[in-house]
N, C-alpha and C positions, 0 to 999 in steps of 0.2 A: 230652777232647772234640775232634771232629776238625776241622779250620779246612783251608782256602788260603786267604792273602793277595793281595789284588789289588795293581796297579802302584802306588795310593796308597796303600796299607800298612792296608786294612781287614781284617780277618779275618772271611771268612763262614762259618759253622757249617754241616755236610755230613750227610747221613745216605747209606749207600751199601750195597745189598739187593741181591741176586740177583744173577744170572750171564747172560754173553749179550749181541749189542747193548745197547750200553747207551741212556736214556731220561733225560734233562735234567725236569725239574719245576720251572715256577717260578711263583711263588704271586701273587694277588692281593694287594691293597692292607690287608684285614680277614682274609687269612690268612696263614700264616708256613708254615715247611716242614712242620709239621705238616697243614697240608688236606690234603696228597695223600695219607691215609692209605691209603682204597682203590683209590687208582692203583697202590701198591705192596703192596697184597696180593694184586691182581688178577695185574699185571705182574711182579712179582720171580720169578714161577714159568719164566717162562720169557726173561726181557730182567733188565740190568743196572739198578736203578731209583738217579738219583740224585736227591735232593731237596736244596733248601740255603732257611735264611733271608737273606731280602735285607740289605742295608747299613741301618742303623736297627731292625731287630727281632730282638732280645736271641733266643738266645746270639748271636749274630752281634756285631760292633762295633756302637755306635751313634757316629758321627762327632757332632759336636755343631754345626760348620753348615751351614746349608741349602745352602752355595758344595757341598760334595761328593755331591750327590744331581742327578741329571739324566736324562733319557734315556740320553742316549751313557754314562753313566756306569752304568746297570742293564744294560745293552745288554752292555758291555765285564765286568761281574761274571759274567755267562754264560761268557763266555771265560776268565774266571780259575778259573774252578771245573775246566772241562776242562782246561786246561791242568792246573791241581795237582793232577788225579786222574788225568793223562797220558792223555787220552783225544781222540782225533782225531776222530773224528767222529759224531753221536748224534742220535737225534729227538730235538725239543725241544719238549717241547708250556707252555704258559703259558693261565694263565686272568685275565682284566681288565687290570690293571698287566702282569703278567704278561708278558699275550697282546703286548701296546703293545712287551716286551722281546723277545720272544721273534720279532715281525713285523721289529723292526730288526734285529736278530741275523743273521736270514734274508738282510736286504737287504744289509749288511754282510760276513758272513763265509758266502756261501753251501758254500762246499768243506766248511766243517765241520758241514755239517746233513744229515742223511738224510732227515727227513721234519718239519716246521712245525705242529703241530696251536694255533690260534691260535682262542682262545674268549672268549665275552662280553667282545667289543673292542670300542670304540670310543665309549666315554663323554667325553663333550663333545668327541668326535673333527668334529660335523656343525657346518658356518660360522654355524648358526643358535644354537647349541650352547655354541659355546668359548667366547665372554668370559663367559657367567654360570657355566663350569664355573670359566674362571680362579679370577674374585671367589670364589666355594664355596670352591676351596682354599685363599685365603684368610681367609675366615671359621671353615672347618673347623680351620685348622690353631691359632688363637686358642682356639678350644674346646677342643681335645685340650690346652694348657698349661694353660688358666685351669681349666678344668670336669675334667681327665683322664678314661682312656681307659673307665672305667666306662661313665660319662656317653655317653662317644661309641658305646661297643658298641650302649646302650638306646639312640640314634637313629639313628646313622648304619646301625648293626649291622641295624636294623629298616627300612629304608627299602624303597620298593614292590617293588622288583625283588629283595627276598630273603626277602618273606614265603610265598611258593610256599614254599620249602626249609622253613618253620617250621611248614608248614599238612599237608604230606606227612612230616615227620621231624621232630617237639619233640624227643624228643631228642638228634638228631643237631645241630638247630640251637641246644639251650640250650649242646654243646657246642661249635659256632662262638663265640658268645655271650661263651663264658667267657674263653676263649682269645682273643679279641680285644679282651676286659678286660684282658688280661696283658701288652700290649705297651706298648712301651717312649712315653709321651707327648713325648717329646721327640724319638726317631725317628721316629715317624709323622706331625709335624707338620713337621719336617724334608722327610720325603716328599713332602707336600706341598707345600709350598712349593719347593722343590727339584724333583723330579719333574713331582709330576700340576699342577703349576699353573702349569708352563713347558713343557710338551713342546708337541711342534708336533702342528699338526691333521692327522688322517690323510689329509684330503683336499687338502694342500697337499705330499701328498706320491705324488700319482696318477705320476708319471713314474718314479720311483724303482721304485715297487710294479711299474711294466707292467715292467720288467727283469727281475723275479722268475721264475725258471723250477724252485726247487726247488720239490718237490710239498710242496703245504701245503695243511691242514684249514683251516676257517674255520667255526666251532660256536658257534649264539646258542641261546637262547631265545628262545619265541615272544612272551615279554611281559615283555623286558626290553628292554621300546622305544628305548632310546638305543642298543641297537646293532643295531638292525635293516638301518636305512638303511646304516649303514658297514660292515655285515655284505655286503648286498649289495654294494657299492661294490668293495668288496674281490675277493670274486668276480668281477665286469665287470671287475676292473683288471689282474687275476695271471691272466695265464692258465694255469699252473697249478695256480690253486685251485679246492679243490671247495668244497659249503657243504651243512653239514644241519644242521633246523633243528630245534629238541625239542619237542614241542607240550606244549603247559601247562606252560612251564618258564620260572625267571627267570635268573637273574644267576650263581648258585654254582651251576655245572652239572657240576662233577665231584663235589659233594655232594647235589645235591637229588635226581639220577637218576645217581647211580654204576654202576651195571648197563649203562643207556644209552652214558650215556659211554663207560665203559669198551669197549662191544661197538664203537663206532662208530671209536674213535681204532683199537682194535685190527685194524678192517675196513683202516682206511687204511694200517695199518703194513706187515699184510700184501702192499696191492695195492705198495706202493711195493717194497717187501724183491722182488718179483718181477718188479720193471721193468715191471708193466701199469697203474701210472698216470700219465694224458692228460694231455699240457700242448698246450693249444690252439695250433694255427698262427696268426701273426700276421696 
């Protein structure tokens, strides 16, 4: 099974398809390297596709406390995956959790980024927002030990913003579903706590963002309301981002409109691979 180990000695689980620029994948919070399926059967035809499960969801390590899960710590397992695939520099596209890695990545190690596609961001990222997202991840993550990750699939797995994906694709989403039954309750509640229920809010982080000059996507759905507002925000803050936004779409938008996605991230790959995407004057 293929691994690189990061600086604190986690071993992340890799998958690595095709030839060509290569293409980073990193997964939401209810998914693992397996979401990106039709990212790589779309992409592996003609780019390098890698995908990897994050720190907490099996095969990858599962550390056992929440001290080794953080932002800067999902942020920096991007770079350990390139580095141990000896790869210098790659789009990195991320969806939700993800997205939150893949937007610091950006800010952090921009030399190693070609192009940022950053989707359904910004869940309890809005000041109105963050402390009842905090308290959730706290609540959630008591759930996923006491109740396990069954339990959590059937509600958390169903919440508004991913019932679009289940109304357009049952069986694409009973197999989200399942698969999010599979992971690991003690990393994902780790995750939580660790991660999603410490990172800082995206809007406390508007100075850092306006620095940003690598071209970067920024992709919601139209009714996956908690990232609407930070979806724009985002856009008004990088001036080199662009935003498109999917109509009638929620939360899992490289699964509910794979075709879309796919057509739209591969719109930007191209304009960037050929130096004609705009980063606004200051």
């Amino acid at each position: 099974m293929p691994t690189v180990s990061t600086p604190d000695g986690v071993r992340l689980h890799y998958e690595d398809c095709g030839s060509g620029l290569p293409i980073v994948f990193v997964h939401e919070f209810a998914g693992d390297g397996r979401s990106w399926a039709p990212q790589v059967h779309h992409f592996s035809r003609r780019y390098r596709c890698i995908t990897y499960s994050a720190r907490g969801y099996p095969p990858s390590d599962v550390p056992p406390s929440s001290d080794a899960y953080s932002q800067d710590a999902a942020r920096d397992d991007i770079l350990a995956v390139m580095d141990g695939l000896g790869i210098e520099r790659a789009h990195v596209v991320g969806l939700s959790m993800g997205a939150f890695a893949t937007l610091h990545f950006t800010m952090r190690y921009p030399h190693r980024v070609i192009g940022a596609v950053v989707a359904g961001c910004g869940y309890g990222a809005h000041p109105d927002e963050y402390a009842e997202f905090q308290a959730a991840a706290q609540v959630n993550a008591r759930v996923m030990l006491e109740q396990g990750m069954a339990h959590m699939a059937a509600t958390y797995g169903h919440g508004p913003a991913r019932l679009q994906f289940r109304d357009k694709d049952p069986e694409g989403f009973a197999t989200f579903v399942r698969q999010f039954a599979e992971h690991s309750a003690l990393g994902s509640a780790n995750t939580m706590l660790g991660y999603q229920g410490r990172r800082p809010s995206l809007y406390s982080l508007k100075d850092a963002m306006a620095g940003i000059e690598t071209p970067l996507l920024v992709v919601a759905g139209d009714e996956d309301d908690s990232t609407l507002e930070p979806s724009l925000m985002m856009k008004r803050t990088i001036r080199s981002a662009g935003l498109v936004m999917l109509p009638q779409s929620g939360h899992v938008l490289n699964l509910e409109e794979p075709a879309l996605f796919n057509q739209v991230v591969e719109e930007f790959f191209h304009q960037v691979e050929r130096d004609r995407w705009v980063v606004r004057p200051r």
